[in-house]
Legacy VTK file of the C-alpha trace (Angstrom):
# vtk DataFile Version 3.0
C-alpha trace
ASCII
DATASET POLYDATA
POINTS 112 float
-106.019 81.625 211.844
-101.635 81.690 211.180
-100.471 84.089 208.685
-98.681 83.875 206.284
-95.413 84.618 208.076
-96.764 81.696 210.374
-97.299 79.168 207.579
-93.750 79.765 206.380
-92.183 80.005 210.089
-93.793 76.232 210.483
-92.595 74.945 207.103
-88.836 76.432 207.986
-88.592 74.189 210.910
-90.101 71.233 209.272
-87.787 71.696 206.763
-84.772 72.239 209.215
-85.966 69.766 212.111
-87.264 66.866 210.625
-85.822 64.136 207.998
-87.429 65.244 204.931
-88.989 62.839 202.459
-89.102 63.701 198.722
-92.687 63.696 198.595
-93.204 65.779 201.329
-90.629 68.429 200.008
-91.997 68.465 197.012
-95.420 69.810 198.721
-93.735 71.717 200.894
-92.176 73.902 197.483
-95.744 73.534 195.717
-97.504 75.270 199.307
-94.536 77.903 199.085
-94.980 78.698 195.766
-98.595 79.273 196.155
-98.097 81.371 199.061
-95.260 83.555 197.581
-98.248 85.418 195.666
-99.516 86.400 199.174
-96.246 87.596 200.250
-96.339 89.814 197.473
-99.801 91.396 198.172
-98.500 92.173 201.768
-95.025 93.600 200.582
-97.135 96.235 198.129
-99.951 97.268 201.269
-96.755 97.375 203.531
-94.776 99.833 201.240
-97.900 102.092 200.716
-98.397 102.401 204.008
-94.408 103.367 204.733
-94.521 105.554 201.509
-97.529 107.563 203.045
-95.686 107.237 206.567
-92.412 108.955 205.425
-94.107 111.440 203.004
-96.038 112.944 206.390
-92.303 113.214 207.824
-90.733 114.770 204.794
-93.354 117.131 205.250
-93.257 118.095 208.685
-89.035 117.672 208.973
-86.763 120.170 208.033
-84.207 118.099 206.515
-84.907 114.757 203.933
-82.225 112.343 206.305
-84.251 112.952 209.448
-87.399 112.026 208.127
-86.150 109.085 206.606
-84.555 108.216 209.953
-87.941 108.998 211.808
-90.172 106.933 209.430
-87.441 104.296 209.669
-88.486 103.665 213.380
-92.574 103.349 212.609
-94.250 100.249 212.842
-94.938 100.811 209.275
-91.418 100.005 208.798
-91.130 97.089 210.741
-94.154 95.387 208.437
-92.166 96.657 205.227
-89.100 94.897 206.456
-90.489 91.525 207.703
-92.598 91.709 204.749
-89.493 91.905 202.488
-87.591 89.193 205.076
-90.350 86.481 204.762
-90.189 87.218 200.987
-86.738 86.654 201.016
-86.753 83.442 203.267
-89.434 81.899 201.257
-87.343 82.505 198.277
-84.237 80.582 199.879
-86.403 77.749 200.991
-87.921 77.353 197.176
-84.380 77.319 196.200
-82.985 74.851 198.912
-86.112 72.241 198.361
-85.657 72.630 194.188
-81.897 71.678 195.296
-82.778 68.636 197.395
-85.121 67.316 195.089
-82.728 67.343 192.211
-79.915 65.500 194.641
-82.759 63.121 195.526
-83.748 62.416 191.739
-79.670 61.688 190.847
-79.454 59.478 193.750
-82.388 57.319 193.000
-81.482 57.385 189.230
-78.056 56.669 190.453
-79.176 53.589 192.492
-80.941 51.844 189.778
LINES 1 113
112 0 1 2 3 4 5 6 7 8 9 10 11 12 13 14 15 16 17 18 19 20 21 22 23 24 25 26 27 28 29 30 31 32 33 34 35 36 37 38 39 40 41 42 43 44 45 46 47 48 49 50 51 52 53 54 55 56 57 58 59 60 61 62 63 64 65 66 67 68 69 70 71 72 73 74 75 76 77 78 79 80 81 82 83 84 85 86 87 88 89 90 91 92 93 94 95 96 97 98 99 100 101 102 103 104 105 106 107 108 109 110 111
């Protein structure tokens, strides 16, 4: 089963690779929309889990900066980061196919 970083990976190159109708952008902001609620979820389990990660370091380090630095190269990290990344990305794309549609709308009420 893709996650969600999957489902938005695949709608980023339909987006970029293929000659995108209106109706077909138009689900493509609808599906992104939905799924930014997901992203969400995963961005507050992924910043627990870091929180709890770097608390254990501030506890066993000596000095604040080095256990920052040390919980900085977990894999609890990582998931915080792409979390916040996909976030981001399906942000632009919401804001690039709101964009397009508009342009698309002027051009056919342009044509008329």
């Amino acid at each position: 089963m893709p996650t969600v970083r999957d489902l938005i990976h695949e709608m980023q190159r339909e987006v970029r690779d293929t000659d995108l109708q209106p109706d077909r952008a138009s689900e493509l902001l609808t599906r992104l929309s939905a799924l930014l609620g997901n992203v969400n979820d995963e961005i507050r389990e992924a910043d627990m889990e870091y929180s709890c990660r770097l608390l254990m370091f501030l506890e066993s380090e000596e000095k604040a900066n080095r256990a920052k630095i040390r919980a900085e190269t977990t894999p609890e990290y990582l998931r915080k980061r792409q979390a916040r990344d996909i976030k981001e990305l399906a942000l632009e794309m919401i804001r690039s196919l709101k964009y397009y549609l508009r342009a698309k709308e002027e051009e056919m009420r342009l044509s008329r």
